[in-house]
Structure formats: C-alpha cells, structure tokens
C-alpha positions in Angstrom: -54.8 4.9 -1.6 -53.2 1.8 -3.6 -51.3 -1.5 -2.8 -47.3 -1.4 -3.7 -45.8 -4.0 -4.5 -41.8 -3.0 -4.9 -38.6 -3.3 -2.6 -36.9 -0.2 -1.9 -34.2 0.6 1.1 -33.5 3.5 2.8 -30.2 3.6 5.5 -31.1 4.8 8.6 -29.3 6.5 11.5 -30.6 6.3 15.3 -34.1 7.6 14.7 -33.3 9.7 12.0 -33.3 8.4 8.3 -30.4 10.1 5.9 -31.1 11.7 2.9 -29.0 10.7 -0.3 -26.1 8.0 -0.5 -25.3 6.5 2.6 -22.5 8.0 4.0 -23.5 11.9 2.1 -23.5 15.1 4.8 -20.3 13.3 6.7 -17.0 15.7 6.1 -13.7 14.8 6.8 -11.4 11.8 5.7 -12.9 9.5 8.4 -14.2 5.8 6.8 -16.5 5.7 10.1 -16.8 8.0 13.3 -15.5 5.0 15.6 -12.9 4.4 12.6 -9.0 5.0 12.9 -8.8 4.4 9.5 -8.7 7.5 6.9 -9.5 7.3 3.6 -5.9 8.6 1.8 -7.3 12.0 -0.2 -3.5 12.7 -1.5 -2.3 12.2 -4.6 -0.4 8.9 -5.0 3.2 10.2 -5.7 4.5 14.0 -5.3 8.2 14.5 -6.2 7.8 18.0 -4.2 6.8 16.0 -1.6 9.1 13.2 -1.3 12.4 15.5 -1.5 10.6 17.7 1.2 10.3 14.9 3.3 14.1 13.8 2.7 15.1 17.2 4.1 13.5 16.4 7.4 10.8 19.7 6.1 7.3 17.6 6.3 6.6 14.0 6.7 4.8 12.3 4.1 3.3 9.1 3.3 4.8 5.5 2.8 3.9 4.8 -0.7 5.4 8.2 -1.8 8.1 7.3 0.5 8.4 3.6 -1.4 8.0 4.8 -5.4 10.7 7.8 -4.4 13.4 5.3 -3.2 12.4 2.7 -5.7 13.5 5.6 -7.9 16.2 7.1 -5.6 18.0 4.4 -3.9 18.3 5.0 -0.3 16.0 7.3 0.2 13.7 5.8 2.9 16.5 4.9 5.2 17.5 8.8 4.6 13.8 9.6 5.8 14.0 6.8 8.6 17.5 8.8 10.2 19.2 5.7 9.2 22.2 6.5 7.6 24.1 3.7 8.3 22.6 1.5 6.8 23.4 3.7 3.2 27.1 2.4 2.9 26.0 -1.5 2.9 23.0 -0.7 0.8 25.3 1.0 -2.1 27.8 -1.0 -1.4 26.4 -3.9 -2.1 24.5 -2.7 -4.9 27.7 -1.2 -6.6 29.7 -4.6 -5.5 27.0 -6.7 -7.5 26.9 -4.7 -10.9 30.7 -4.4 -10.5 31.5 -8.2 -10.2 28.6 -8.6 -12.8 29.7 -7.0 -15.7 33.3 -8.1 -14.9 32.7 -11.4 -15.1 30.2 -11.0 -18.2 32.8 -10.0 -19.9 35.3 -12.7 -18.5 32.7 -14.6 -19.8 32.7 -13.4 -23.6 35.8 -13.8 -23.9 36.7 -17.5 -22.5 32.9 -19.0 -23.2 33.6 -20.7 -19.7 30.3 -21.3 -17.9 31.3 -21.0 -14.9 31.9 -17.0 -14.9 28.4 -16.8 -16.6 27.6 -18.5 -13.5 29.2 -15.9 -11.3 27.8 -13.4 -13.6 24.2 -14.3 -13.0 24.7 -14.2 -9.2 26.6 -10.7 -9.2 23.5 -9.6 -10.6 21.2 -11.3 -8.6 23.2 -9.9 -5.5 22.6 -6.3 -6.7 19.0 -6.8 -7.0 18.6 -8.2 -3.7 20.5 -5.6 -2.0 17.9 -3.4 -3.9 15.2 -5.3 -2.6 16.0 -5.0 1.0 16.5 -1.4 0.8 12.4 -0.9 -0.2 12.1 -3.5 2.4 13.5 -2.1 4.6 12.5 1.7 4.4 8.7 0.0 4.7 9.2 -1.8 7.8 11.4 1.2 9.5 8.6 3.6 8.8 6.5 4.3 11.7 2.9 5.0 11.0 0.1 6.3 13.8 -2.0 3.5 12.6 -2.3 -0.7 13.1 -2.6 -2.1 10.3 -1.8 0.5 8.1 -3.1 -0.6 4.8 -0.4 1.3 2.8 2.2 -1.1 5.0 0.2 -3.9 4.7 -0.3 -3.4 0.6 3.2 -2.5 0.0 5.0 -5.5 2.3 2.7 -8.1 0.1 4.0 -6.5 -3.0 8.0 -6.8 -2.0 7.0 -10.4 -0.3 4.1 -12.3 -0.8 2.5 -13.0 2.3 4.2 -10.2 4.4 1.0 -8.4 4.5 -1.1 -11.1 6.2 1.6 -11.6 8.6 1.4 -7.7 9.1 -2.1 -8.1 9.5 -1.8 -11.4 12.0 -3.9 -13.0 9.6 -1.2 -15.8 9.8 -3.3 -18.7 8.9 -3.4 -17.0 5.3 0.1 -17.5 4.4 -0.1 -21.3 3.8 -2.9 -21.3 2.0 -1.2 -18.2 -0.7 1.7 -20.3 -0.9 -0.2 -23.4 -1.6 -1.5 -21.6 -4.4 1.7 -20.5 -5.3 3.3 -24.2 -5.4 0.5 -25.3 -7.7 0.8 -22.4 -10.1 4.5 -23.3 -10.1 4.0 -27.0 -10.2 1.8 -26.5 -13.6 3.7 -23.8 -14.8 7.0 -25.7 -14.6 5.5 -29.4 -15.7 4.1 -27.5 -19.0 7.5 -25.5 -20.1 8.9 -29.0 -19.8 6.2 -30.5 -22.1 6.4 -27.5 -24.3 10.3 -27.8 -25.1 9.6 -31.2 -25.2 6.7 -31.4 -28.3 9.1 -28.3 -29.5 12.0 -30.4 -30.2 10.2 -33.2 -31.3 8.6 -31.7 -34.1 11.9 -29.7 -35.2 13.5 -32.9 -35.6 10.5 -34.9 -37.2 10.5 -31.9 -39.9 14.1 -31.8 -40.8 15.1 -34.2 -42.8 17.7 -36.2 -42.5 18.3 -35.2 -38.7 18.2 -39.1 -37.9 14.7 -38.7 -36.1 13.0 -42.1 -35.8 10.6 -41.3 -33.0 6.7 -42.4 -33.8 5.3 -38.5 -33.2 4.5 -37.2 -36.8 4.9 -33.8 -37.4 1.8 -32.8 -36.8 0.8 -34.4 -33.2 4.3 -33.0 -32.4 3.2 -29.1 -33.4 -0.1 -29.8 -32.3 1.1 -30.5 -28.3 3.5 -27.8 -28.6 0.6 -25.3 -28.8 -1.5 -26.9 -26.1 1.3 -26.7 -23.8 2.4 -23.7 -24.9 -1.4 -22.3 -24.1 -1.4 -24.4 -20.4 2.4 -22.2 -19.6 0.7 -19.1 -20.6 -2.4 -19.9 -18.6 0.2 -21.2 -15.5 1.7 -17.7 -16.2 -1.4 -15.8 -15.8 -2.7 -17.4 -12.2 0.4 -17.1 -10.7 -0.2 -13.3 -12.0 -3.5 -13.7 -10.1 -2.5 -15.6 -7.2 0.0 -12.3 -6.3 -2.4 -10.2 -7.8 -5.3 -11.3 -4.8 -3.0 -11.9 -2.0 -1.6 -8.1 -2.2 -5.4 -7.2 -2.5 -6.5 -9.4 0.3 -3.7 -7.9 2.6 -4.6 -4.1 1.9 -8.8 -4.8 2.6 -8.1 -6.7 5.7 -6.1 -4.0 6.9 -9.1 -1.4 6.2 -11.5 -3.6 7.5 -9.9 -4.3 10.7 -11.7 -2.1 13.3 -14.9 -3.3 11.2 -16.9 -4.5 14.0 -20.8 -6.0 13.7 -23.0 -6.1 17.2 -24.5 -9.1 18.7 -27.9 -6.9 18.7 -28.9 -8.2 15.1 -32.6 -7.9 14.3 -35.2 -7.6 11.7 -38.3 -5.2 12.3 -41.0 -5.9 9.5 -44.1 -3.9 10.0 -46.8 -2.1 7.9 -46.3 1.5 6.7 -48.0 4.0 4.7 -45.4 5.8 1.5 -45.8 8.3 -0.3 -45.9 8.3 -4.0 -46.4 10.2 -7.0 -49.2 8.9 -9.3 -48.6 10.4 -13.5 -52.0 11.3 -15.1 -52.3 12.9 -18.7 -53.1 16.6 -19.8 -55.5 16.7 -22.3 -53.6 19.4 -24.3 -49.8 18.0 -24.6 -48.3 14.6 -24.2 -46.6 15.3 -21.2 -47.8 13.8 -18.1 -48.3 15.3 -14.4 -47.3 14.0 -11.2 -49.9 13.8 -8.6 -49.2 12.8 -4.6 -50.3 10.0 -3.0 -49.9 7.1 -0.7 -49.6 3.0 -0.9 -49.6 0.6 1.8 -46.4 -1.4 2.0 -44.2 -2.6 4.4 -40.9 -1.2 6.3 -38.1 -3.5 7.1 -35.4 -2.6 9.3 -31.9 -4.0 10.3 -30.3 -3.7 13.4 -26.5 -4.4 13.0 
C-alpha cells in the first residue's frame, strides 16, 4: 500500500459513478433530462429541405428557413402563410433598384449631386425592404421552444441587440451599444485624422502646390500610418463587439433552463484507489503492470 499524491475527478450520478466522459451512455438529442433544449443534429442548410418546407410538405428549421430566403426573397413569409405581405416586400425591393439605377444614370449624365443623392437612398430603400423580409420571416416563425437559440442568434445577427431583448436579458442592450458608440467614436475620430495627415503630406510633397504648413513630409506620412493602423484596429472591435453580442445572445438562450441548487456542498473524506504499479522483466525492456492500492482522498460536489 502507498501514499498518492495527485488530483483526479470522477463525475458522479446519485450513487452511481459514470464511466467515460461525462455525459457518455445518454442517447438522444437532449442537452439535460430536465432540458427543453436539443442539441440541433441537422445539417445547417438543405435546399431539399427548404423547398419541401415552402410546399407546406415538412416543416424545417429557422436557420434553413433564414439562409433559403436570404437567397430566395420571400420565402419565409411563404413558409409563415403570409402572402400578403410578398407584394410590399417585392415591391419595394423592385421600387428601390428601379428609382436607383434611374437616377444613377440621371446622375451620369447631368453630374448633379442631388440625383446621386436620390441614387444612394433608392438603394438604400431596396436593402431595407430586404432586411425586413429576413426580419420578418424570423420573428413570424413559431418555434416549440423559449428562447430558441436559433431565434435568438439569428435576431442579433439582423439587429444587434435583438437577441438579448429576445432573451429578456434587457439590461444587456446598453451596455452592447455603449460598446458600439465607442468603437464608432474611435473609428470615426481616426478616419478623420487619417485624411487629415493624408492630405497633408500630399501637399508637403508636391511641389509647388503652395503648401506652407510646418508638418514636414515625413511627420505628415508617419501619422497617416498610425492612424491609418488605429481605423483598422476601430474596424476590427467593432467586428468583435457584433461578433460577442450575437455569441452572447445564442449561449444565454442555451443556458436558460440552466438551473444550480441551493444544496451546494463539499464532502472531503479518506479513500482507498486502486492503482497499477510498472515493474521490469528481466528478459525485455518492457515493463508490467501490477495492481494495487494508495491512500488518498475523495472529494465530492453537491450542485
């Protein structure tokens, strides 16, 4: 019999202790018996599927549902039964790329700002009308489950926060737009620098442009990198800021039914384990695994 000195954990069950992974031996989908939350086993997007599911054959799931009609316009409110909401939908899609081109080329041929003006908003029009269809299929789909995470994930990636508010987790929403604000703040204040330093130096290396600013030429290209780097790094956390808060909204959702007791406790107590000592064989290199036991000690959480 030896001392062991080690840490090693075993999960345990009510009075019986698993073998293998936690979690190994379970069948089904289920994330927890008490869970109402299944782990999704499908694939992520099946055209069979999605057209099935248009002709009213099978249901299927809301992020097949969302990549089909970001493909083929209209078709969650087909899946959703409703229809009329297809005429305003390509309506105003069709209205926007109409009015847009027309007045891009209104545009190119008069140089008149004002129609590249129009131009830009045509366009912009089109794309929200777009926007509000996905929207729209995903908040008209009805799902067995509160929170779905698949709702939860996809309304943060069509609107920021729209998945905490999904969620309830309202208090979130501030504190993702804060982050949004500063991201923009930095992002905006170092373009601005950047343009800046830019035109500074393209004047103070031209000659005779006129330039009698005190930046030399090399300060000037030496800030319009550094600010160039700080927009690029403003870029990227906004990237991240989305990035988290569409990630945040889609484990909260899992973890929702994710319920800890008040009957938390720690049983230490001595314990016997079983081991397996090596000894050598005289005749090979290979050694051979004897049984035996150590005294340690068994901890055990309650949760």
């Amino acid at each position: 019999m030896t001392f062991a000195i080690g840490a090693n954990a075993q999960f345990k069950t009510t009075g019986n202790i698993t073998g293998g992974v936690p979690g190994s031996g379970r069948s089904g989908t289920s994330v927890n018996p008490e869970s109402t939350v299944e782990a999704d086993s499908t694939s992520l997007f099946s055209i069979k599927d999605y057209f099935r599911g248009l002709a009213g054959k099978d249901s299927i799931s809301l992020t097949t549902l969302t990549i089909g009609s970001a493909v083929a316009v209209g078709g969650a409110q087909i899946y959703n039964k409703d229809y009329w909401k297809l005429p305003i939908i390509y309506g105003g899609i069709g209205s926007g790329l109409y009015f847009g081109f027309d007045f891009n080329k209104k545009y190119k041929a008069t140089q008149e700002k004002k129609y590249k003006t129009f131009s830009t908003l045509s366009f912009a029009g089109a794309g929200l009308f777009y926007w509000g269809s996905l929207l729209d299929g995903m908040l008209s789909y009805e799902s067995d489950l509160w929170p779905d995470p698949a709702k939860s994930t996809i309304a943060s990636v069509l609107l920021p926060g729209l998945g905490q508010i999904y969620n309830k987790d309202y208090w979130k929403v501030p504190i993702w737009y804060t982050g949004f604000m500063f991201c923009g703040y930095f992002w905006n204040y170092n373009s601005i620098q950047y343009e800046r330093f830019k035109y500074i130096y393209k004047l103070a290396g031209t000659p005779g442009s006129g330039y009698v600013g005190t930046i030399s030429t090399d300060t000037a290209v030496y800030y319009r990198d550094l600010y160039r780097r700080y927009r690029d790094y403003s870029i990227v956390a906004t990237i991240a800021v989305y990035l988290l808060q569409v990630i945040d909204a889609n484990v909260f959702a899992y973890m929702s039914d994710f319920e800890v007791t008040d009957d938390l406790s720690v049983n230490v107590q001595p314990s016997l384990i079983p081991t397996l000592q090596p000894t050598q064989l005289a005749t090979n290199n290979f050694p051979v695994y004897n049984p035996s036991t150590a005294v340690g000690l068994q901890m055990s959480f309650n949760f």
